[in-house]
Biopython code that builds the backbone (N, CA, C, O; Angstrom):
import numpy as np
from Bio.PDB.StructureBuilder import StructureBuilder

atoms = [
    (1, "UNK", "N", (118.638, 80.874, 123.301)),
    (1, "UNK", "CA", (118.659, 82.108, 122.541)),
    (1, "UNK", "C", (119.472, 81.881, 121.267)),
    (1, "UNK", "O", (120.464, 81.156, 121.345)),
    (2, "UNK", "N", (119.208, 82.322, 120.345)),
    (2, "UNK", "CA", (120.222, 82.308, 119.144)),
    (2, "UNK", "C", (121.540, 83.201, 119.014)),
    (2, "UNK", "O", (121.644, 84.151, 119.790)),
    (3, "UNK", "N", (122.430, 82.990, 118.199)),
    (3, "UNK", "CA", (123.694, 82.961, 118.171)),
    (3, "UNK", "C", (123.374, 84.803, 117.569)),
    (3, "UNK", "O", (124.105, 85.392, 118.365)),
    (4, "UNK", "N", (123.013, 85.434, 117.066)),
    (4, "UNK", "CA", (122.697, 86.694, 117.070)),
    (4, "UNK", "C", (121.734, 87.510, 116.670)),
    (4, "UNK", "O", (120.935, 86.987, 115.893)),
    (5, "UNK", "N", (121.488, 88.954, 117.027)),
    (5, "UNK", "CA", (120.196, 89.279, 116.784)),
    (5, "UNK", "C", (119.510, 89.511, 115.676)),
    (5, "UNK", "O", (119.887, 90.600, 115.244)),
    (6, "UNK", "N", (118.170, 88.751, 114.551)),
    (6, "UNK", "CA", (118.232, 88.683, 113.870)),
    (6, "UNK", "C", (116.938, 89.061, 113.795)),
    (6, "UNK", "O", (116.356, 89.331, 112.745)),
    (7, "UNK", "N", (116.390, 89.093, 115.062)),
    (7, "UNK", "CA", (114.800, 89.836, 114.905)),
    (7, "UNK", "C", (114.861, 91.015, 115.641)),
    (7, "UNK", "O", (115.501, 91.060, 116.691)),
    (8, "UNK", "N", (114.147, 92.154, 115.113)),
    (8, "UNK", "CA", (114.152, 93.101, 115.954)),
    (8, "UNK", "C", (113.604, 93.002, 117.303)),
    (8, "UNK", "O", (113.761, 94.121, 117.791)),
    (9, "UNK", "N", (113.042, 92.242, 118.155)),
    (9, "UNK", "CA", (113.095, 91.898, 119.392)),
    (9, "UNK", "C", (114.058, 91.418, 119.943)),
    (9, "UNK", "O", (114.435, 91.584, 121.103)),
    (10, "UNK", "N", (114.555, 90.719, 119.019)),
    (10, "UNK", "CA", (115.943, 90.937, 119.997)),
    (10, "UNK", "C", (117.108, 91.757, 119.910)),
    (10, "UNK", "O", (118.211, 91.607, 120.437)),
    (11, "UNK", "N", (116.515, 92.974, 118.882)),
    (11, "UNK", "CA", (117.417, 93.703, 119.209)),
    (11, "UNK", "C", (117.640, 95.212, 120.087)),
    (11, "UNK", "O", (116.608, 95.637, 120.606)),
    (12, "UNK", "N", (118.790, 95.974, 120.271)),
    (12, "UNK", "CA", (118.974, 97.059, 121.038)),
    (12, "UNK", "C", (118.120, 98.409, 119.883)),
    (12, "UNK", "O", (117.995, 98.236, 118.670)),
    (13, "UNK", "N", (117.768, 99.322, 120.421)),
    (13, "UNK", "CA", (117.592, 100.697, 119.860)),
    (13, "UNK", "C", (117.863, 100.888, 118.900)),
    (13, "UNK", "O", (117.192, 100.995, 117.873)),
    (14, "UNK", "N", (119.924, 101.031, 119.281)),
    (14, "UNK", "CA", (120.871, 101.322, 118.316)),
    (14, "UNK", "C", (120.748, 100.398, 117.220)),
    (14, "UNK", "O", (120.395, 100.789, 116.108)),
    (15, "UNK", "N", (121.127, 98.707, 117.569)),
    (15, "UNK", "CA", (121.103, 98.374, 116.369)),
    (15, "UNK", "C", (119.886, 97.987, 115.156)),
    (15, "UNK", "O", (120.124, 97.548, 114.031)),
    (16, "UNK", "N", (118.404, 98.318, 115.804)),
    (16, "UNK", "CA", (117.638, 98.219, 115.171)),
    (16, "UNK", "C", (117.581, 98.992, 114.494)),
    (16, "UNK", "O", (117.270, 98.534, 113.395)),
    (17, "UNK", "N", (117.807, 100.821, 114.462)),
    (17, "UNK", "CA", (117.833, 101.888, 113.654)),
    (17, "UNK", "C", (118.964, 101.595, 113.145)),
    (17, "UNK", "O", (118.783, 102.152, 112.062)),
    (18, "UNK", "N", (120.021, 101.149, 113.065)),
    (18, "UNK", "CA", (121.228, 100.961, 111.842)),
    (18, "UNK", "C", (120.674, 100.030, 110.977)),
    (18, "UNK", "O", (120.597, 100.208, 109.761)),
    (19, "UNK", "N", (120.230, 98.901, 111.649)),
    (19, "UNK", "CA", (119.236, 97.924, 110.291)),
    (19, "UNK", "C", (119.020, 98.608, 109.668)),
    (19, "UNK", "O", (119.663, 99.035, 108.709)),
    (20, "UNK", "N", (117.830, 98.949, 110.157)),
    (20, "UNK", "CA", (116.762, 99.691, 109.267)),
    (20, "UNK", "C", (116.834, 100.879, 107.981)),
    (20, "UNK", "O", (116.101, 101.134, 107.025)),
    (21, "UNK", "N", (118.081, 101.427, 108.492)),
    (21, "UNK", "CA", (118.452, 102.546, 108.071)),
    (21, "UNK", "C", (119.713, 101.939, 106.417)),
    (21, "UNK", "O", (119.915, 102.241, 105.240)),
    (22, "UNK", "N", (120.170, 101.020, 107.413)),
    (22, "UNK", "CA", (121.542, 100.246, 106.700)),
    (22, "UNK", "C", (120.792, 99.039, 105.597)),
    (22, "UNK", "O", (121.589, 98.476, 104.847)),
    (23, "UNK", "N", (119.726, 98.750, 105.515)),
    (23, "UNK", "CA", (119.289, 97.917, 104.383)),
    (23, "UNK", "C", (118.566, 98.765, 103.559)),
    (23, "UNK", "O", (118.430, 98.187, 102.481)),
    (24, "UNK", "N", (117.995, 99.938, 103.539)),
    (24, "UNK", "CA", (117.317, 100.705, 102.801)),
    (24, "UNK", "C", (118.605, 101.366, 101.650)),
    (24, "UNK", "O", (118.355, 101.842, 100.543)),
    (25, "UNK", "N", (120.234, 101.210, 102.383)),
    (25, "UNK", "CA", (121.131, 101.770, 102.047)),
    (25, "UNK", "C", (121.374, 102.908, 101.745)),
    (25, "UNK", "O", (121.750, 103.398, 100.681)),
    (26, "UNK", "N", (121.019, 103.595, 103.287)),
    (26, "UNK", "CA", (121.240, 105.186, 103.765)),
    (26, "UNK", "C", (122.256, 104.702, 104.781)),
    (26, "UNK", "O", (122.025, 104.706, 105.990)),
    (27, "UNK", "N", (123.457, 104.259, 104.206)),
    (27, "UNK", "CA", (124.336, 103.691, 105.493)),
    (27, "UNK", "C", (125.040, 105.178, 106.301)),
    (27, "UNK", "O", (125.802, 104.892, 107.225)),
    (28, "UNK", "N", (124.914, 106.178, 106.125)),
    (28, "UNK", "CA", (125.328, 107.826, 106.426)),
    (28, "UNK", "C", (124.253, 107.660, 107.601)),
    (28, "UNK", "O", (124.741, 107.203, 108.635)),
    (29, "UNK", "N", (122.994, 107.920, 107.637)),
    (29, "UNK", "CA", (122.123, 108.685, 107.881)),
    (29, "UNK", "C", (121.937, 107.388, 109.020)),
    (29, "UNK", "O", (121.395, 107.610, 110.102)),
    (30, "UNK", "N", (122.416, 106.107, 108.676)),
    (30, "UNK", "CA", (121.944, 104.708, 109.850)),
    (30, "UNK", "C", (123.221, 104.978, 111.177)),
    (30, "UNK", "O", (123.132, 104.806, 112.392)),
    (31, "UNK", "N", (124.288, 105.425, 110.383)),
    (31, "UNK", "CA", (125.381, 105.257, 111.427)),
    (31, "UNK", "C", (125.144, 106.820, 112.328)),
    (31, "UNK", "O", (125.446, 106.931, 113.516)),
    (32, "UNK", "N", (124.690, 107.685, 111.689)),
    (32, "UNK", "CA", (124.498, 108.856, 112.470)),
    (32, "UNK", "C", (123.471, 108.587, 113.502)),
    (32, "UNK", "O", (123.687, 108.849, 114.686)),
    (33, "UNK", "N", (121.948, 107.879, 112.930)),
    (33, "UNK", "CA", (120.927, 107.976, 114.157)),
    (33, "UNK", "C", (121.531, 107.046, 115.035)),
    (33, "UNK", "O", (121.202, 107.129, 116.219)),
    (34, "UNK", "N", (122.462, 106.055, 114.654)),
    (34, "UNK", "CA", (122.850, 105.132, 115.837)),
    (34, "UNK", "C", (123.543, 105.556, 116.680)),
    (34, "UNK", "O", (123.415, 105.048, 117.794)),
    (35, "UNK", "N", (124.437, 106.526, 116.513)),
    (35, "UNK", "CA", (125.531, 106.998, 116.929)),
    (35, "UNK", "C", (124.601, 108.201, 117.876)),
    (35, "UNK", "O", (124.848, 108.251, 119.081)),
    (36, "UNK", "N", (123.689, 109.018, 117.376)),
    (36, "UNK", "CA", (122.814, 109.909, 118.435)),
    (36, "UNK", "C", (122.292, 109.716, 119.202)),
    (36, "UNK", "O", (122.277, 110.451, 120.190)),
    (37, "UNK", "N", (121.319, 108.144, 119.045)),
    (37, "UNK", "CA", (120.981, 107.420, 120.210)),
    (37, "UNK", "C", (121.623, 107.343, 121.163)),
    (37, "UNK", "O", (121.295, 107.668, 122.305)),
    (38, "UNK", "N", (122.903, 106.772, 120.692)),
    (38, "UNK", "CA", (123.758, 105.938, 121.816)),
    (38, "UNK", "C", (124.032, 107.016, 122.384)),
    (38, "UNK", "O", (123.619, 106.873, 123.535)),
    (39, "UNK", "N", (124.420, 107.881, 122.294)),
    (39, "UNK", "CA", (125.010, 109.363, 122.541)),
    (39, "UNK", "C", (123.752, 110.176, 123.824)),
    (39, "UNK", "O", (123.991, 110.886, 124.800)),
    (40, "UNK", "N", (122.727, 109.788, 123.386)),
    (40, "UNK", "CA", (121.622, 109.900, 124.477)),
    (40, "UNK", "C", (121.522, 109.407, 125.240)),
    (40, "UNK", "O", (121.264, 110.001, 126.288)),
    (41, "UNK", "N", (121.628, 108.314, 125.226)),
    (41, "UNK", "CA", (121.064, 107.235, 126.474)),
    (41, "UNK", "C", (122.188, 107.082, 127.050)),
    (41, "UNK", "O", (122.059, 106.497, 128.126)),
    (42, "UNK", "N", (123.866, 107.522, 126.644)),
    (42, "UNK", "CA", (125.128, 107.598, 127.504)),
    (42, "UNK", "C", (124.279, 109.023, 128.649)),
    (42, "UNK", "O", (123.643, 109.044, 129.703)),
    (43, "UNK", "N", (124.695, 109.868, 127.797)),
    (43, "UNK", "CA", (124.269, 111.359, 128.756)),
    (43, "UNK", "C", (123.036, 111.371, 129.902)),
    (43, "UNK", "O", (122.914, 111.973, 130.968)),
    (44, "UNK", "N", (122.252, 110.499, 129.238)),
    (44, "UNK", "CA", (121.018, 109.993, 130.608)),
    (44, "UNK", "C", (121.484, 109.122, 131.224)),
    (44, "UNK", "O", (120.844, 109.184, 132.274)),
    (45, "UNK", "N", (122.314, 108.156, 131.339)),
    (45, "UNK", "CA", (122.564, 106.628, 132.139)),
    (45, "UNK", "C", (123.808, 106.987, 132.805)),
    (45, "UNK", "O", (123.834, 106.613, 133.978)),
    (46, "UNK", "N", (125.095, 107.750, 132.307)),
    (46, "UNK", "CA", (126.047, 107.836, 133.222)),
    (46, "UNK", "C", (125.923, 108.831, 134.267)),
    (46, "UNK", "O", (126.237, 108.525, 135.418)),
    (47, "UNK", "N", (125.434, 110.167, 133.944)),
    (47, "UNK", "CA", (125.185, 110.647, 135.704)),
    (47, "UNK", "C", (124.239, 109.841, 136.662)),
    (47, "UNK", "O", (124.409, 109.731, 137.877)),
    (48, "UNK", "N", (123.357, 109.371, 136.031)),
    (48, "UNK", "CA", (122.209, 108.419, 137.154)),
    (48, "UNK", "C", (123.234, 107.359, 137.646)),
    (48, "UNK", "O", (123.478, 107.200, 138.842)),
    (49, "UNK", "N", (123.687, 106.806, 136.873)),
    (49, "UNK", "CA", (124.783, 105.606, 137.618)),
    (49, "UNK", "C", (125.874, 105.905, 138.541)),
    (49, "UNK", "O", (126.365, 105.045, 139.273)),
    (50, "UNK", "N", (126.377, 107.511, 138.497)),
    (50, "UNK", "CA", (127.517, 107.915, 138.771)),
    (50, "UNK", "C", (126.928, 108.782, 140.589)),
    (50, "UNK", "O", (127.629, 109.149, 141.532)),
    (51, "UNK", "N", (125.539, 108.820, 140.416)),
    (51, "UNK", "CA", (125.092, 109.738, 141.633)),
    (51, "UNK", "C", (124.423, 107.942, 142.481)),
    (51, "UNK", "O", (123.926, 107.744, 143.590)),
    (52, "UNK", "N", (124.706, 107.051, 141.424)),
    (52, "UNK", "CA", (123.700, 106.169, 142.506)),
    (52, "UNK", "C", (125.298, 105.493, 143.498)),
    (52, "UNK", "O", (125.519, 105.505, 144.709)),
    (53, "UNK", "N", (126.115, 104.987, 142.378)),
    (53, "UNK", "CA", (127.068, 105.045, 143.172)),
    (53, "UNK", "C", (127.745, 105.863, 144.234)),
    (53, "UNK", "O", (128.072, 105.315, 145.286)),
    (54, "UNK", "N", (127.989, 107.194, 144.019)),
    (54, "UNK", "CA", (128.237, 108.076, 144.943)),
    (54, "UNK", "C", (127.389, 107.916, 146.408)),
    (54, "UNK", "O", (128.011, 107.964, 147.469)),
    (55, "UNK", "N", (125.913, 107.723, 146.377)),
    (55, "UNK", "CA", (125.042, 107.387, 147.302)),
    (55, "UNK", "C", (125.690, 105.903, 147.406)),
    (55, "UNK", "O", (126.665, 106.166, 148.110)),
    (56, "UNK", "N", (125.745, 104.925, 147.227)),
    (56, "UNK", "CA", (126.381, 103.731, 147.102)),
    (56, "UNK", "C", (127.299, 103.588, 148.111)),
    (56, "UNK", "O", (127.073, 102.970, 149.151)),
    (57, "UNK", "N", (128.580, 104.273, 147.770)),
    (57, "UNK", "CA", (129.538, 104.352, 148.856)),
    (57, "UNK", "C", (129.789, 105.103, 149.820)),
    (57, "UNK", "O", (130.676, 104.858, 150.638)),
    (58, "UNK", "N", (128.953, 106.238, 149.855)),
    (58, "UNK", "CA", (129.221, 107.319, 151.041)),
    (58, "UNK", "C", (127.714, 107.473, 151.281)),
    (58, "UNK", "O", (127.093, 108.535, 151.262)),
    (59, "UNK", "N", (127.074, 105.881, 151.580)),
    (59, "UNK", "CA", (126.139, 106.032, 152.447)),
    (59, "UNK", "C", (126.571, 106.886, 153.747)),
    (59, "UNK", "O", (127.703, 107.363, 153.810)),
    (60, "UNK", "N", (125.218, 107.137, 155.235)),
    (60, "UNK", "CA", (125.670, 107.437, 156.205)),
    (60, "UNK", "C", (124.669, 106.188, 157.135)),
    (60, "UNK", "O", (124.790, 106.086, 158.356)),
]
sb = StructureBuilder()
sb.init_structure("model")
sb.init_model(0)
sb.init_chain("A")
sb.init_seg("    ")
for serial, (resi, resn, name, xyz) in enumerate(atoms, 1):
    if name == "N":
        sb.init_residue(resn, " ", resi, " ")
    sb.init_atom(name, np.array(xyz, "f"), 0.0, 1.0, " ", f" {name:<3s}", serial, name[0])
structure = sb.get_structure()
């Protein structure tokens, strides 16, 4: 693999919309959609992780 992501396949969500956003030089508008993303996919991924664990340890 190479030393970092330099194609958008290899990259995440987030940092493909800051590219994208950040070479057009709307660096405002790149750090916001990155920052909303991430902000989404926290609010969807930590209760699912937090109820799988809970099932996790207080199997019966």
């Amino acid at each position: 693999m190479s030393g970092s992501a330099t194609s958008p396949t290899l990259m995440t969500l987030v940092t493909y919309i800051y590219y994208l956003y950040a070479y057009s030089e709307y660096f405002s508008a790149a750090a916001a959609l990155a920052t909303l993303v991430a902000a989404i996919a926290a609010i969807v991924i930590i209760p699912y992780a937090l109820l799988g664990l809970k099932r996790w340890v207080f199997r019966r």
